[in-house]
C-alpha positions, 0 to 999 in steps of 0.5 A: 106096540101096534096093533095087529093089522088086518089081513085082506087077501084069502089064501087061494089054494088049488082045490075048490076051497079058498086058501091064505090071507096076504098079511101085506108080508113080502115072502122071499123070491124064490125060483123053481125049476120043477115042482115035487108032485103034491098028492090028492091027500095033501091037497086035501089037508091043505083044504082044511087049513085054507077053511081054517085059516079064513074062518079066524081071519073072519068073525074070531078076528073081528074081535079084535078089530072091533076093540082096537077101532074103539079103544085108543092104542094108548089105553081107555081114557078114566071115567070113559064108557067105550061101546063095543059090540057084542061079537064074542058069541059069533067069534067063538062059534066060529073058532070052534068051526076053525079048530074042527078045520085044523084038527082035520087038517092035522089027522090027515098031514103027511111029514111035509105038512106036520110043521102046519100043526103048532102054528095053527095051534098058537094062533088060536091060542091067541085069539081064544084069549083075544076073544075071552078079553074081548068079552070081558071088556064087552061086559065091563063097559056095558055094565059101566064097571069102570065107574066104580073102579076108575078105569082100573080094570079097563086099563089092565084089560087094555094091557092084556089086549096089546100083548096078545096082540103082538103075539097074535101078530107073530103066529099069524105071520108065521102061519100065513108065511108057512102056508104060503110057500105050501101053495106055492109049491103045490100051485107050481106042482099043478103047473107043471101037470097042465103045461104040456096041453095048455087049456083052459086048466093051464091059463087060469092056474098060471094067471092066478100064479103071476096075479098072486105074486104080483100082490106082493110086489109093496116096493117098485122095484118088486112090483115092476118085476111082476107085472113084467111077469103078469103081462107076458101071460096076460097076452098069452092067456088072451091070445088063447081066449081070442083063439076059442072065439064063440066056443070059448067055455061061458065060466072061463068068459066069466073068468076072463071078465076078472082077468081084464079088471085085474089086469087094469088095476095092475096096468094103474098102479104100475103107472102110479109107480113110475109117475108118482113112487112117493104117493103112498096113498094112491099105492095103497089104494091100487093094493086094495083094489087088486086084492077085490079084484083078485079075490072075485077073479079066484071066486070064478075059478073055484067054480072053473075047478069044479068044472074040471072035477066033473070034466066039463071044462071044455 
């Protein structure tokens, strides 16, 4: 049994609130050729979910990265005391602000978003538990219990963990998957809707779109195919950006700052894949730089939407 990876990439949605953390899952391809019209509601809903879902994945979370940094995967040796910070308080104030997000979220779901509902819900059963364990073992070592009973007690908690572990897994990726393709479709709908000016709404959501995909591109061949994709609208969106000249909107400069770091990470890892496809290592680490470089580049774009919301995205 493995432990539950941790999730790096916030999920990105169209609203000013941040969306779903890439479990380093590869979703399956899928072309559209139009986009059903997502409704302020949904949107809406979708906020809440987003708020949810990187409110566990922080300090809830936690908990269970901090147990498995410090306790071996095959269970705590007898007779060893194992210091773990005390996160539980933090984790459960943040679950409670979770579960606020997702109750919102499923007052509000029209019938294309119920299905949201028990995911999110099992996910945070899990991690209620995770974080109930994690206290337990917080207190069982600090008080260095495991003295007076072997390790006993340490071991049956270290078995409880590796469980909810996996099931923690399983929801979460089928939480992260869900909520995905909900983005997708709502991130093509919004497409669809600036297409036809193509301004500064249209370039960035289109950017942002190829960049996502582009992060889920773990194998060559997947990988080449989208950044193909992310090229093709780099040059477009940079020709669009050349073509304001001086009175190109100061936040979308901002913007484009990320979209050149983004871009160059993406131009390094391509070439890591041609030249070297076997050097995990240097793959890995271009990943991780991307997904920085993606989230600070959606940081900008919060700020862009919120421009456009008070139309002064000009």
């Amino acid at each position: 049994m493995k432990y539950y990876t941790i999730p790096s990439l916030a999920l990105v949605l169209i609203l000013g609130a941040s969306g779903c953390s890439k479990l380093n899952k590869v979703l399956p391809e899928k072309e559209d050729s139009a986009a059903p019209a997502v409704s302020d509601q949904d949107m809406s809903v979708m906020g809440h979910y987003a708020e949810g879902f990187n409110t566990i994945i922080g300090k809830p979370h936690e908990c269970l990265t901090e147990y498995m940094s410090k306790i071996p995967e095959e269970g705590p040796e007898a007779g060893k005391k194992y210091t773990l910070f005390p996160r539980q308080n933090f984790a459960s104030t943040a679950l409670d602000a979770a579960k606020k997000q997702f109750a919102e979220a499923k007052k509000g779901a029209s019938s294309k978003l119920t299905h949201l509902g028990p995911l999110a819900d099992a996910a945070v059963a899990d991690l209620e538990q995770i974080v109930a364990t994690f206290a337990e073992a917080h207190k069982y070592y600090d008080a260095e219990n495991f003295k007076d009973d072997g390790g006993a007690k340490g071991k049956e908690l270290h078995e409880k963990m590796v469980k909810l572990a996996g099931s923690y897994q399983a929801n979460m990726e089928k939480l992260e998957n869900a909520l995905s393709e909900v983005e997708r479709q709502q991130t093509l709908a919004e497409l669809k809707k600036y297409e036809a000016d193509k301004g500064y709404s249209y370039w960035f959501r289109a950017f942002n779109f190829e960049a996502n995909q582009l992060l889920k591109g773990v194998d060559k061949a997947r990988f080449e195919k989208s950044f193909a994709k992310l090229n093709e609208i780099y040059s477009s969106l940079k020709g669009f950006a050349d073509g304001k000249g001086d009175q190109l909107n100061a936040t979308f400069k901002a913007y484009m700052t990320q979209v050149e770091r983004f871009h160059s990470i993406a131009t390094k890892a391509s070439r890591t894949f041609a030249e070297t496809p076997d050097n995990a290592e240097a793959i890995a680490k271009h990943h991780d730089d991307l997904i920085n470089a993606y989230n600070t580049m959606i940081n900008v774009s919060n700020s862009m939407q919120e421009l456009e919301a008070n139309n002064l995205l000009k």
